[in-house]
N, C-alpha and C positions, 0 to 999 in steps of 0.2 A: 343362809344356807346351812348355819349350824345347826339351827332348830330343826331343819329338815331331815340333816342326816341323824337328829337323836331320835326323830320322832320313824326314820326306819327303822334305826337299830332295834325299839324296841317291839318290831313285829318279830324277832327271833327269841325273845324271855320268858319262855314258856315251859312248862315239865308235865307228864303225862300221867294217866290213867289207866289202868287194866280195864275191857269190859267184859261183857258175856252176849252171849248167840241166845236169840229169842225166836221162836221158830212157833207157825199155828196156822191155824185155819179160818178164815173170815167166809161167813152164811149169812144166805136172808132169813126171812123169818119159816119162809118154807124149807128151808136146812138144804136148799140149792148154794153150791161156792160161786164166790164173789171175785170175777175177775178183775184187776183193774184199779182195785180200794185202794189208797193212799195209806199210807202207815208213815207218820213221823215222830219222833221220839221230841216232846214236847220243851219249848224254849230251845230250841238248834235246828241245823240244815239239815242234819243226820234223816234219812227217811228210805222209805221200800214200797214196792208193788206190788199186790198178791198177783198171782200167774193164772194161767187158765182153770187152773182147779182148785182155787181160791185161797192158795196155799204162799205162804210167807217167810221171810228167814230176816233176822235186824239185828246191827250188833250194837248195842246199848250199854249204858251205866248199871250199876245194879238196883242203883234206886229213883231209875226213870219213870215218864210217864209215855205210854205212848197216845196216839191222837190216830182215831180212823175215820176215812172222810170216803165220803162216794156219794155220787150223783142222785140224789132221788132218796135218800139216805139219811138217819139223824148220824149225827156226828158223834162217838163215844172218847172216852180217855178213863185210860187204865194203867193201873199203877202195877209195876213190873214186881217191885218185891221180892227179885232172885228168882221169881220164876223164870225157867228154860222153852214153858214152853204155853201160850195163852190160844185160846181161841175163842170167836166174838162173833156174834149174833146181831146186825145189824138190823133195824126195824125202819121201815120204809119212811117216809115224813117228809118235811124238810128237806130245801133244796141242798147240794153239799156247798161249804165255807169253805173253796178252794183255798189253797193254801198259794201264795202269791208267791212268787218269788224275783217280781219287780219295786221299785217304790221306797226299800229301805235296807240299808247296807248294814241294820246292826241283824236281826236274826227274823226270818220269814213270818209273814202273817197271814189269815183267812181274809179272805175277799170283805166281807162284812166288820170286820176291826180293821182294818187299813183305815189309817186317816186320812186317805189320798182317793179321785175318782179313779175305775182302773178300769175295763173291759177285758174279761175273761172270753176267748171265742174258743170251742172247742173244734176239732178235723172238720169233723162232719157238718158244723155250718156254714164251714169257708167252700167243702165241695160241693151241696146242695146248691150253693147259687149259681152252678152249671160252668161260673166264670173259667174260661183257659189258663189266665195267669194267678197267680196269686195276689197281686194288687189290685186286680179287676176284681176278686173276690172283696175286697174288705172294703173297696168302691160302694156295695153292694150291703155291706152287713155294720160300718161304721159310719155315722153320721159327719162326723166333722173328720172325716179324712176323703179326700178327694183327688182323683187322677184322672186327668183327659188327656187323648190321642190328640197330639198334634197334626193340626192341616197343612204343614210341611213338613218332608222327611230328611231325606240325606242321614248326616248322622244320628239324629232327635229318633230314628225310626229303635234306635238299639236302647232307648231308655224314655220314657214316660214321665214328665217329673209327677210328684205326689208332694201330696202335705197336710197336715195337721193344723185344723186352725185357723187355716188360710197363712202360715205362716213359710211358707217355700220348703222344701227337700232338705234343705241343706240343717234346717232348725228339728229334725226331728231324730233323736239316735238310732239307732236299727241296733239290736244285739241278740245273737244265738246263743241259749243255753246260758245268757247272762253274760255274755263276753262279746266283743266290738268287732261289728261288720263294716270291711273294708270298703269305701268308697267308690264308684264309678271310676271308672278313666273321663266321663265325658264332664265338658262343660256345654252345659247349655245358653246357646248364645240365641236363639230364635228371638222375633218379637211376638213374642206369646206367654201365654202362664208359665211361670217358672225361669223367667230368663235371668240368666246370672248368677244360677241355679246348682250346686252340684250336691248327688245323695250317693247313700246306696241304694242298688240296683236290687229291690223286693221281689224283682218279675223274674227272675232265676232259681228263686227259691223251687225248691220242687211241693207242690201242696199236698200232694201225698204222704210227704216227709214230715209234716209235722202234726205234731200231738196237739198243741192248742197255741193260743197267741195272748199275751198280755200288752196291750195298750194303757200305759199310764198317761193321761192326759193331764198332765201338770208340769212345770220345768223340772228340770233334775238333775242341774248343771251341776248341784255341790255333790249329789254323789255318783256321776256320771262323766266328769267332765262336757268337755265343747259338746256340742250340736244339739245339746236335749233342753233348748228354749222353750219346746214346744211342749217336747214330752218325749216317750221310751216307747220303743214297739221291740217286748222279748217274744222272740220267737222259738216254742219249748216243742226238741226234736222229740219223734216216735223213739221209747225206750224198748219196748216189747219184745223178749225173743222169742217168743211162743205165734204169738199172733201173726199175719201175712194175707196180704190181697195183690190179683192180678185185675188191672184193671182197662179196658177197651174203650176208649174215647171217638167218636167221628161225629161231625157237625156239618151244618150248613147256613147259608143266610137263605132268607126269603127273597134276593134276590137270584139265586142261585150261586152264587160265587161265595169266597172267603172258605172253603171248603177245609175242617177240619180233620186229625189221623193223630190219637194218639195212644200211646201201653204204657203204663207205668206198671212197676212188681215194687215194692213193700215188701220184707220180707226180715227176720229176724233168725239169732239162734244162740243159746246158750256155750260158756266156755269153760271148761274145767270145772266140772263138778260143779255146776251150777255157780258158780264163783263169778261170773260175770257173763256180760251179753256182749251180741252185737246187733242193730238194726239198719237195714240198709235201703235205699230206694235206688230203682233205674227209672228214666221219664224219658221218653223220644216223644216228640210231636211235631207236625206242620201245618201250617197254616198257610193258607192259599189268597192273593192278592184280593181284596173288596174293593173293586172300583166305583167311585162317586162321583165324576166330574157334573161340574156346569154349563151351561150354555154361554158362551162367551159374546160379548157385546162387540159390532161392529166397528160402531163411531168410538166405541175407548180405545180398542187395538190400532186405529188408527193415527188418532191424536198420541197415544202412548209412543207408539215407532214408528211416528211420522210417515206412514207407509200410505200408500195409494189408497182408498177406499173401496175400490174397485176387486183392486189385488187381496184385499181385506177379506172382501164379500163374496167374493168367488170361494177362494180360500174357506171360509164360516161353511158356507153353502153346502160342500162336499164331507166337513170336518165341525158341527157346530161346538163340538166342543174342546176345540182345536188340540185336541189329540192329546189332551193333559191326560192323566193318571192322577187320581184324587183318592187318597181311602186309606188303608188298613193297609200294610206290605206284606208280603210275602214272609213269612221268616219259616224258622227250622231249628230246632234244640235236643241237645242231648246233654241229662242233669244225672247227676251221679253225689248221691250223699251216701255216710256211712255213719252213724252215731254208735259209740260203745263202753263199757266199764266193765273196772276188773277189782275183784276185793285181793289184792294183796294178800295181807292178812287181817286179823281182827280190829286194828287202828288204821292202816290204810286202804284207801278206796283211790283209781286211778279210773280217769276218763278222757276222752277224747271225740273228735266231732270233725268231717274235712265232709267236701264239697267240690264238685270241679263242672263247671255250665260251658258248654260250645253255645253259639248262637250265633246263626248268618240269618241277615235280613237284606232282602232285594226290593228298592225304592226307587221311586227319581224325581230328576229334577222337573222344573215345568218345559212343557215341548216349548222345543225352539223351532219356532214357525218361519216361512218362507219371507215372511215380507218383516221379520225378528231378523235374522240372521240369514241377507238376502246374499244372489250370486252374484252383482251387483258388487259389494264389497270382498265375499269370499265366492268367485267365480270357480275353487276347486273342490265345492263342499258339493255338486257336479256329479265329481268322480267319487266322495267319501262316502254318501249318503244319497243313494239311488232309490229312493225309498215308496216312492209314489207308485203304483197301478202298472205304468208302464216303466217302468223303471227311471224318470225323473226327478228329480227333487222338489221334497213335498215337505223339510226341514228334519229335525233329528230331534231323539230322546234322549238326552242323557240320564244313563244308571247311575245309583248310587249303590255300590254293596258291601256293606258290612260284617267284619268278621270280631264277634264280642268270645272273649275267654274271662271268665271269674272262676275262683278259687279262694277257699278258706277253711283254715283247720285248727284245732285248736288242743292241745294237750296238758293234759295239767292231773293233780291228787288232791283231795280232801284228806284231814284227819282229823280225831276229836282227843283231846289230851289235858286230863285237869279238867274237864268244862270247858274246856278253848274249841273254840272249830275254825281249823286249818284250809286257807281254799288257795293254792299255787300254781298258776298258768301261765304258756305260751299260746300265742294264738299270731299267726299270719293269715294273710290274704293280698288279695289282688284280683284287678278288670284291667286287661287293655282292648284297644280298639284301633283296629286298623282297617283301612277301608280301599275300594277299589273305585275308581270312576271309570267306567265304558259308554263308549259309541258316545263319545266329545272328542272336540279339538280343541290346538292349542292356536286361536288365529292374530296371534300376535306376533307382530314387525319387531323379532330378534336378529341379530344378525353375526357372525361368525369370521374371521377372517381366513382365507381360503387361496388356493394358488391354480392359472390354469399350468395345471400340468401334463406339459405339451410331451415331453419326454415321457410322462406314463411311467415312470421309475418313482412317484412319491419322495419326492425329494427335490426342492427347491433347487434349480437350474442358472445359470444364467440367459438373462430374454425372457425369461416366466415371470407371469406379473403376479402377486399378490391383489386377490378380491374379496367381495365379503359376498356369504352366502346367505341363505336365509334360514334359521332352523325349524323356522313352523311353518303355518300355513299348509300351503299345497304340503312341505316335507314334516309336520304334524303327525304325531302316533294320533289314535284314537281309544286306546286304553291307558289309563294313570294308575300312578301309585301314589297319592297324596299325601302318604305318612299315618299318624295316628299319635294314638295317645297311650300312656300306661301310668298305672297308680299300684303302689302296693303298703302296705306297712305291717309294722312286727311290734306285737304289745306283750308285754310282759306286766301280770297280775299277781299281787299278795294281800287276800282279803283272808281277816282275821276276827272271828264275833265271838262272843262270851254272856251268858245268860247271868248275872251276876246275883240276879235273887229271884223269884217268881214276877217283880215288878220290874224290874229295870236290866236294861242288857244293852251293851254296847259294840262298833264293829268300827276296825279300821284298818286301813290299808294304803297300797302303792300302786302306781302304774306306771312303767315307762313306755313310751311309744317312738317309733320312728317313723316318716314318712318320705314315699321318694314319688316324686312324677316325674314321667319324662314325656318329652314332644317329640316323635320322630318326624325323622325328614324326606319331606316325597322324594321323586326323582325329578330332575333337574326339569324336565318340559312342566310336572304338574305344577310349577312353582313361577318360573321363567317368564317375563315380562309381563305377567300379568294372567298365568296358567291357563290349567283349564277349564273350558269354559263349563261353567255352572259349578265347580268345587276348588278352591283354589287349594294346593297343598303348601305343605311348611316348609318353608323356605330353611337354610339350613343357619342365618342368626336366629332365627326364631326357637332353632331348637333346641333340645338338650335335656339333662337331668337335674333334677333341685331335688335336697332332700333337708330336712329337718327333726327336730326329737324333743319332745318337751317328757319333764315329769311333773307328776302329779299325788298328792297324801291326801286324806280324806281323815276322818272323826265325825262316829254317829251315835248318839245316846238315844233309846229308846224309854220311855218312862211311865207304866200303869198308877198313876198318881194313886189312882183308885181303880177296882176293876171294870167302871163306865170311861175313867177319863185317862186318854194318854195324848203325852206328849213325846214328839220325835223333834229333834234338831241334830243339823247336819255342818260341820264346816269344809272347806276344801281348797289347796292351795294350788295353782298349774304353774312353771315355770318353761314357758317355749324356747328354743333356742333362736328366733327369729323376730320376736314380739315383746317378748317377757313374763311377768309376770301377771295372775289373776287369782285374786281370792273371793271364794263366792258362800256364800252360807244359805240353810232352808230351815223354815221350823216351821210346823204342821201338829196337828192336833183334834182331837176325835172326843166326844161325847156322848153315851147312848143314856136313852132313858126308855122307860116302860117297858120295863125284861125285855132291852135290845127291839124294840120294836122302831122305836126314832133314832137316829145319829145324827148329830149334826157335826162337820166336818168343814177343816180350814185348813190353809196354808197359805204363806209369804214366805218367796225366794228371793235370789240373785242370780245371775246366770251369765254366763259368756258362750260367745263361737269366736273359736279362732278365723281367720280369714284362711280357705282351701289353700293349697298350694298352687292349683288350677288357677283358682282368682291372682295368685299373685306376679305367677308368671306365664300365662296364655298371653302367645301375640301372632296375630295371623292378618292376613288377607280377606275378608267378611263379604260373601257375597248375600246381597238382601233385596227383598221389595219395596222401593219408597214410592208409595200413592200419585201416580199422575208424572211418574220418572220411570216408572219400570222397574227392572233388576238393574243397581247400582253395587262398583265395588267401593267400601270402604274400609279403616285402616283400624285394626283390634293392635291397642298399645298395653304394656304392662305397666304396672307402678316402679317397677327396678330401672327401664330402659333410659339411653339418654334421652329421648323424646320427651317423656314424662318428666326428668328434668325440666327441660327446656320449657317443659309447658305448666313450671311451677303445680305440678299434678301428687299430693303426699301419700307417701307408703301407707300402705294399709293396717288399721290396728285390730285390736279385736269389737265386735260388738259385744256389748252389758247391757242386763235386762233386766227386771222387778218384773214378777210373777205374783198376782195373787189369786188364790182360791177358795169360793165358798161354797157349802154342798151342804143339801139334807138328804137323808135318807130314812124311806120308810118301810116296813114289812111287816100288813095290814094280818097277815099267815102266811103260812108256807106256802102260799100259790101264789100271794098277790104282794108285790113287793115295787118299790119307785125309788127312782133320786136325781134329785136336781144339782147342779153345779154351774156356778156362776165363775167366769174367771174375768180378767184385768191381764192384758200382758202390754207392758213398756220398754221398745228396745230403742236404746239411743249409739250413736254411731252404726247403722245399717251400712252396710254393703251395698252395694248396687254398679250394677252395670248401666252405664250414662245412656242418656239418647246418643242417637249420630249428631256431634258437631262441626258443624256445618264453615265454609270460611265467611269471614266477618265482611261488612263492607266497606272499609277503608280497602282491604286485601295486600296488605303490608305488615303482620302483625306474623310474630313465629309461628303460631297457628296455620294462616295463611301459606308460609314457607313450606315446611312440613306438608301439607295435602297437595302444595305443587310440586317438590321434591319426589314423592314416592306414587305420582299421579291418583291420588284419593280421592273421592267425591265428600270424605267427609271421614271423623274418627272419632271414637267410643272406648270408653277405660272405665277399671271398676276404681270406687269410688268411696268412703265412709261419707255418703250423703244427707242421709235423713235420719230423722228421730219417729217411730211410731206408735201407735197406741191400738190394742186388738182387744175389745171385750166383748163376751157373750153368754150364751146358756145352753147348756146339755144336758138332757132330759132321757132318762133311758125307765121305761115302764113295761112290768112283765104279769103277765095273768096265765096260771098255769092247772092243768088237768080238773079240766071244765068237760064235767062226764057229757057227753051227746050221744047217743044209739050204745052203740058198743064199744067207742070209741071213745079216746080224749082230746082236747084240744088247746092248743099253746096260745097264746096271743101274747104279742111286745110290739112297745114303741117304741120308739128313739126318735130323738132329734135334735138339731145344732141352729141355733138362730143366733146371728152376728149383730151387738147391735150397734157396734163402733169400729172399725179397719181404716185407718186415714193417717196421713202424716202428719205429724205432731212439732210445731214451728216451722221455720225457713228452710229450705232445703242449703245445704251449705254447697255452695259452688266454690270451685278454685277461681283465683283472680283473674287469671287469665281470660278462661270461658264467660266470668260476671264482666270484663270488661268489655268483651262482644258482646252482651246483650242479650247472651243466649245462656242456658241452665241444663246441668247433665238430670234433671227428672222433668219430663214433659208431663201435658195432660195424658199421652197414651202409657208411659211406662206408669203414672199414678193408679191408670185403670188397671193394670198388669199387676202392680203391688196387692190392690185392695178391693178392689169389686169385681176381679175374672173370674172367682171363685163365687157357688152358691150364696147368696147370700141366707138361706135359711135350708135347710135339708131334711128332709124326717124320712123313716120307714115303717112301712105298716107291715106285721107279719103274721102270717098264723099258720100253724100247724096242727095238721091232725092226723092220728096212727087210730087206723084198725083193722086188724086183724094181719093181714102180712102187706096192706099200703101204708103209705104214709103220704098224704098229700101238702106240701107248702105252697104258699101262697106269697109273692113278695110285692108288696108297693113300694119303689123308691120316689118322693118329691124331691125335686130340683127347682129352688127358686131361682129368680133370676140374677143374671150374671149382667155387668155392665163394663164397656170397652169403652175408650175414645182411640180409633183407630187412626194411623197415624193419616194425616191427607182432608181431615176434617175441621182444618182452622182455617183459617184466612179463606171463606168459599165468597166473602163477597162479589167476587170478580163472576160467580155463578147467576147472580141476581141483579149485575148494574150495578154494585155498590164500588165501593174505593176503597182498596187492601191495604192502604193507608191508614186509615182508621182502625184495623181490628188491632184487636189487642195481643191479639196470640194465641187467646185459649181456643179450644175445642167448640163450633157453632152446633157440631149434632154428636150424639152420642149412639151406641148402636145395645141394644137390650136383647136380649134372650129373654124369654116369656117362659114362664113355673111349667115345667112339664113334669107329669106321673110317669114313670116305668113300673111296666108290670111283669114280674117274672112267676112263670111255674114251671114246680118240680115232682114229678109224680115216682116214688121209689116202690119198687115193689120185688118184695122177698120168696123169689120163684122156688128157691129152695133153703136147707140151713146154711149153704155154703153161694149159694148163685142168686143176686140181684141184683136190677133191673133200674133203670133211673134214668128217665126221660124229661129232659128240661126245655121249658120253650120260655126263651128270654125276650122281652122289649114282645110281647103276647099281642100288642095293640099297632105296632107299627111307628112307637112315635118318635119323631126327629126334632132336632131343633126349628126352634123360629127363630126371627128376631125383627126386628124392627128399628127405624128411626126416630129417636127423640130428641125433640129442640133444646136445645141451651143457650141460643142468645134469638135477639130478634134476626140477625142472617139466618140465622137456623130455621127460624119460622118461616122465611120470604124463599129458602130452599125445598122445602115440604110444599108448599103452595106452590111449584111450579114442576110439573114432570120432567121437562131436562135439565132441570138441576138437582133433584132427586134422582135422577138415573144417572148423574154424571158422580154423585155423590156414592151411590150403589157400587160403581165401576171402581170406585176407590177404595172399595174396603174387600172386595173380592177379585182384585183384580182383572176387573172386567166382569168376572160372571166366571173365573175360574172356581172357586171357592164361594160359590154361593149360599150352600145349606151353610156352613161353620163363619164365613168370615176369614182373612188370611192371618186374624193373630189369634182366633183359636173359637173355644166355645164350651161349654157346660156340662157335657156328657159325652161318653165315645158311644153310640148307637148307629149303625147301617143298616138299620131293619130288624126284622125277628129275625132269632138266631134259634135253630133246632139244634141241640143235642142229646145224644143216646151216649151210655153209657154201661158197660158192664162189668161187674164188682166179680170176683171169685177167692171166697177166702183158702186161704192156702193154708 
């Protein structure tokens, strides 16, 4: 702790510098001004924007360099020499060497010397792919990141997970402006991609708000701390005060539904004599329910809830797709960002950045059908739910509806002094989630003790008997309040870089962070013997708030050994108040040859995630689908509880990881440019959320006690289980202004092929669970880990502008994805055989077959201020498939036989509720073609 506190102390030993104001004019070569140019004062962060009239202001050293970058542009540097006041003639060429500002903590690099792979996305390609959210966008425009709509909702409907890599949400950092995006409130508990899951919530982000996106696809744990196993997504807000759009959104599907409405304004404006800006964005939009149900199977609803088959089939007859709601939910958002900076005076620069996202989404659960939830056992759901024709009971729907609130802001000043560059921030945020359940009951035998009181005064008598009542049932609300969740944390930043010679420069700093979750608590029926039905709420042990605060110091050396070869190494220490400590280091390294025309490009890390706060303490009531059982409840334990005790179950540590990375790159000319990267990622102690364990069969073991105690069908906890191993290749290839007619033309690849995701040794079971026989990683959570995701992805694109169109073109491939759902082992009992003999594993596995999406965007510039941009996504109509594949010989004697293939069908869809996806998920979110229109107005 000593070395920690010297190694603060000495971010305040520093003494400053006078500078001077450098003011000019940036042109093309036609002597038209240059909006937009980059200007950075070379070796530092220090940098400026020229304005609409191509005009600039920098407050620099006297014997700076400055560095001018623009798109389509060669790149100049110009040496200041006390000049007050420079102007610069940019000459067309050459794509620009953005200047990064993800990847390395000692002082900023160009896109093309980074020794790290990075993706640079500008506004305009993330809104050309027509996508609504902004994670649907980069669905679309990034290869190895990936996000699919869950085929269950409830709460899953207010967050989407995503990931990098295939490596889950939780491994990927999210940072605004360079600074840390606060977490979800949700944990993702579904059995689908992403379970066990928690991130931030990208799909709030407003896309209109932002200037472009840096994806660094390498770990980054030393100079990032926790969650960036995977990689870093900076996301760099609109600075602009000059510039401003209003923009007109409305869509539709091809099946007529999912109907879109949205306005966003952008809009910016200078402060004090030009001395600083501000940029702001509004966003409202709605989105209108896409319904996809199935057709539901007779003989499985039957065998499922032992119901009459008659009762079944009448039922089907009138309702074949037993009145599910399947698809896309309804939601509704209003997004509010503001980004700003103020120059103080000549050495200080102050900025700031907040956000504040509403977002209600309306979903539900699966209908509950007449011969599900007969009158029979609830003879008053009668009177609750009169829902049929003639007003009889025909069964109920339960809502799910979601109210999501995020927020995040961040304030903080640069300063440069001596050659030092000063960067000191606060930055908060927060998501909570709170939810409502309607049109359900609570039909659970609670019961109350009660008096008749015969005297009618409320007040026990004598001769008045004490009875017990009942509180549900027939006396059942039908709207809940099941509680929710909330996350927020407060991080304080001191990052410190220095350019020490023209070769070598170094950056270090501090973090402290805090973190609180809390579980609120339903109201007493959502929770109460067993709640209500279809969402159980939190009980009030379950609830509460946990908070924690770890710090964190960092050391980065950047080193031009020569001007082809650098090296970068990174060290970094975390100290949690709940875990301890983690020291993680990265060193990385670049080489160009043929006047920068080859690079070859490496790096090996270390890395940690801490365990959420979510994962360590979430405990609820879990209502799920288990295969050929139905909708079963079972029991979500934390690591703290005494049950986890008792069931010899260990706190959670962090995971560590080994990262390596190799990459060339080529740039054959200024049009034509490639690069490959190859990674390796090794994470040992994962996390993971267990399968449902099950009771053993002796049925005498504290396992056993436990699920009879709190009436469970079964219980699941997170876990440090597995060891894994994740390598592949990324391919991103660009061909640029390829003359055609009158016009030019863009073409890029990209693409992400996996060619190893698997667990790496024994899955470590606690004693308890190894001594039943049974293991918290099944064959379906293995599919969930490592092959739900694409196994290979690529996008085809091209662009072409002439005259005031612009027409894109987008192919996304989706390879295929592979499940073992859960209900697919022991099927011998399907084919004659003896369930004695199987072994356990999975007999059939379920595949998704490579599908192309094809999107276009037709933009067209109706005036200088008014255009025009019509997108028609998923152009071909194409949906998932999927299919049956064998894995043992049951497997095979099931495929050979039609009712054992349709009983095997009914198990992975629920009967045929969830037929196109499957009920643990599937490879792409598509409902059809999607039209939208849209209208740009610069302001």
């Amino acid at each position: 702790m000593k070395k920690l506190t010297l190694f603060v102390f000495t971010l305040y030993t520093h003494l400053f510098f006078a500078q001077q104001t450098v003011t000019g004019t940036v042109y093309d070569s036609n002597g038209s001004p240059l909006p937009g140019v980059n200007i950075i004062e070379k070796g530092t962060q220090n940098g400026s924007t020229t304005d609409f009239d191509g005009k600039y202001t920098i407050e620099v050293v006297s014997d700076a360099t400055l560095v001018y970058t623009y798109i389509g542009f060669e790149t100049q540097e110009i040496a200041v020499n006390s000049q007050s006041s420079i102007n610069v003639t940019l000459v067309s060429g050459s794509q620009l060497d953005e200047i990064i500002l993800v990847g390395s903590r000692a002082l900023p690099r160009s896109n093309t010397t980074t020794s790290l792979p990075i993706d640079v996305l500008p506004a305009k390609e993330l809104t050309a792919t027509g996508q609504i959210t902004f994670d649907k966008a980069l669905q679309y425009k990034i290869p190895s990141f990936n996000t699919v709509q869950t085929p269950v909702n409830d709460a899953t409907s207010l967050l989407d997970p995503y990931e990098i890599r295939n490596m889950g949400p939780s491994r990927t950092l999210i940072l605004i402006n360079g600074k840390r995006k606060n977490l979800s409130a949700l944990l993702y508990t579904q059995t689908s991609p992403g379970r066990g899951e928690t991130g931030a919530d990208i799909s709030v982000i407003p896309t209109d708000a932002i200037k472009r996106v840096e994806i660094l696809r390498d770990g980054a744990s030393a100079q990032y701390g926790s969650d960036a196993i995977a990689g870093v997504m900076n996301i760099i807000l609109k600075d602009s005060p000059d510039e401003g759009t209003a923009i007109l959104r409305t869509g539709i599907t091809s099946e007529g539904d999912g109907e879109t409405i949205g306005i966003s304004i952008n809009n910016g404006s200078t402060i004090g004599d030009n001395k600083g800006f501000f940029n702001y964005t509004l966003d409202f939009s709605k989105v209108n329910l896409a319904n996809r149900p199935g057709t539901v199977d007779t003989l499985g609803e039957s065998v499922d809830f032992e119901a009459n088959i008659n009762d079944v089939q009448n039922f089907l007859n009138q309702y074949p797709d037993a009145l599910n709601i399947n698809g896309s939910p309804e939601t509704s958002s209003a997004k509010f960002l503001v980004n700003g900076g103020y120059d103080i005076n000549e050495n200080i620069q102050i900025y700031m950045n907040a956000a504040y996202v509403y977002k209600k989404a309306n979903s539900f659960a699966n209908f509950r059908t007449p011969y599900w939830r007969t009158l029979d056992d609830f003879p008053y759901l009668q009177d609750f739910f009169p829902n049929g024709p003639n007003r009889e009971y025909i069964g109920y729907l339960p809502t799910f509806e979601g109210n999501l609130n995020d927020y995040n802001g961040t304030i903080g000043f640069k300063t440069q002094k001596n050659g030092w560059n000063y960067d000191v921030s606060y930055t908060t945020g927060g998501n909570s989630q709170e939810y409502t359940v309607n049109n359900s009951q609570n039909g659970n035998s609670v019961f109350a003790p009660s008096f008749d009181d015969a005297n009618n005064n409320g007040i026990p008598d004598p001769g008045e008997n004490f009875i017990p009542i009942e509180l549900y049932r027939e006396n059942s609300p039908i709207s809940f309040d099941p509680g929710g969740t909330k996350f927020r944390h407060s991080v304080g930043n001191i990052d410190i870089a220095k350019a020490l010679s023209d070769y070598v420069s170094i950056g270090f700093g501090a973090e402290f962070r805090t973190e609180t979750f809390e579980i609120l608590e339903g109201d007493l029926a959502s929770y109460d013997g067993g709640g209500a039905d279809s969402f159980a709420g939190n009980r009030p042990e379950n609830s509460g708030k946990f908070n924690r605060y770890n710090f964190g110091g960092y050391f980065d050396l950047s080193a031009d050994i020569t001007k082809d070869f650098l090296v970068n190494g990174t060290i970094r220490v975390e100290d949690y108040s709940d875990f301890g400590e983690a020291f993680v280091w990265k060193l990385s390294s670049r080489y160009k040859f043929l006047d920068d025309r080859l690079t070859l490009r490496a790096s090996v890390s270390t890395g940690f995630r801490a365990p959420t706060l979510h994962q360590i303490y979430t405990q609820r009531t879990q209502f799920s689908f288990v295969a050929g059982q139905g909708i079963q409840v079972g029991g979500f334990i934390n690591n703290v509880s005494p049950q986890a005790r008792i069931l010899g179950i260990p706190r959670l540590d962090a995971e560590e990881s080994t990262n390596i990375t190799a990459g060339l790159g080529v740039k054959i000319n200024k049009n034509i440019n490639f690069t490959v990267d190859y990674y390796n990622i090794q994470v040992d102690d994962r996390i993971v959320l267990s399968t449902e364990i099950g009771p053993t069969t002796q049925g005498n073991t504290a396992l056993d006690q436990i699920l009879q105690d709190n009436n469970l069908s079964d219980l699941s906890f997170f876990v440090n289980a597995i060891d894994t191993r994740t390598s592949g290749i990324d391919v991103v290839a660009n061909y640029r202004n390829i003359a055609i007619a009158n016009g030019n033309l863009g073409i890029s690849l990209s693409g992400n092929y996996t060619f190893q995701n698997e667990r790496d040794g024994n899955v470590k079971n606690p004693s308890l669970v190894q001594q039943a026989g049974q293991s918290v990683v099944n064959d379906t959570q293995e599919a969930l880990f490592f092959t739900s995701r694409p196994e290979f992805k690529a996008i085809l694109g091209a662009n072409y502008n002439i005259g005031k169109f612009n027409f894109a073109l987008n192919n996304t491939l989706f390879g295929p994805t592979k499940f073992r759902n859960q209900g697919l082992q022991d099927l011998e009992d399907l084919v004659g055989g003896n369930p004695a003999d199987s072994d356990g594993g999975s007999d059939l596995g379920v595949e998704f077959m490579t599908k192309v999406v094809t999107d276009l965007a037709i933009n067209f510039e109706a005036t200088d201020k008014l255009s025009v941009i019509f997108n028609v996504n998923n152009i071909f109509d194409v949906l998932p498939e999927w299919e049956f594949k064998s894995l043992t010989p049951t497997g095979d004697a099931v495929l050979n036989d039609p009712d054992a293939t349709k009983t095997a069908f009914n198990l992975v869809t629920f009967n045929g509720r969830y037929e196109q996806m499957s009920y643990d998920g599937f490879h792409f979110s598509q409902l059809g073609t999607l039209f939208n229109l849209s209208l740009n107005y610069k302001l």
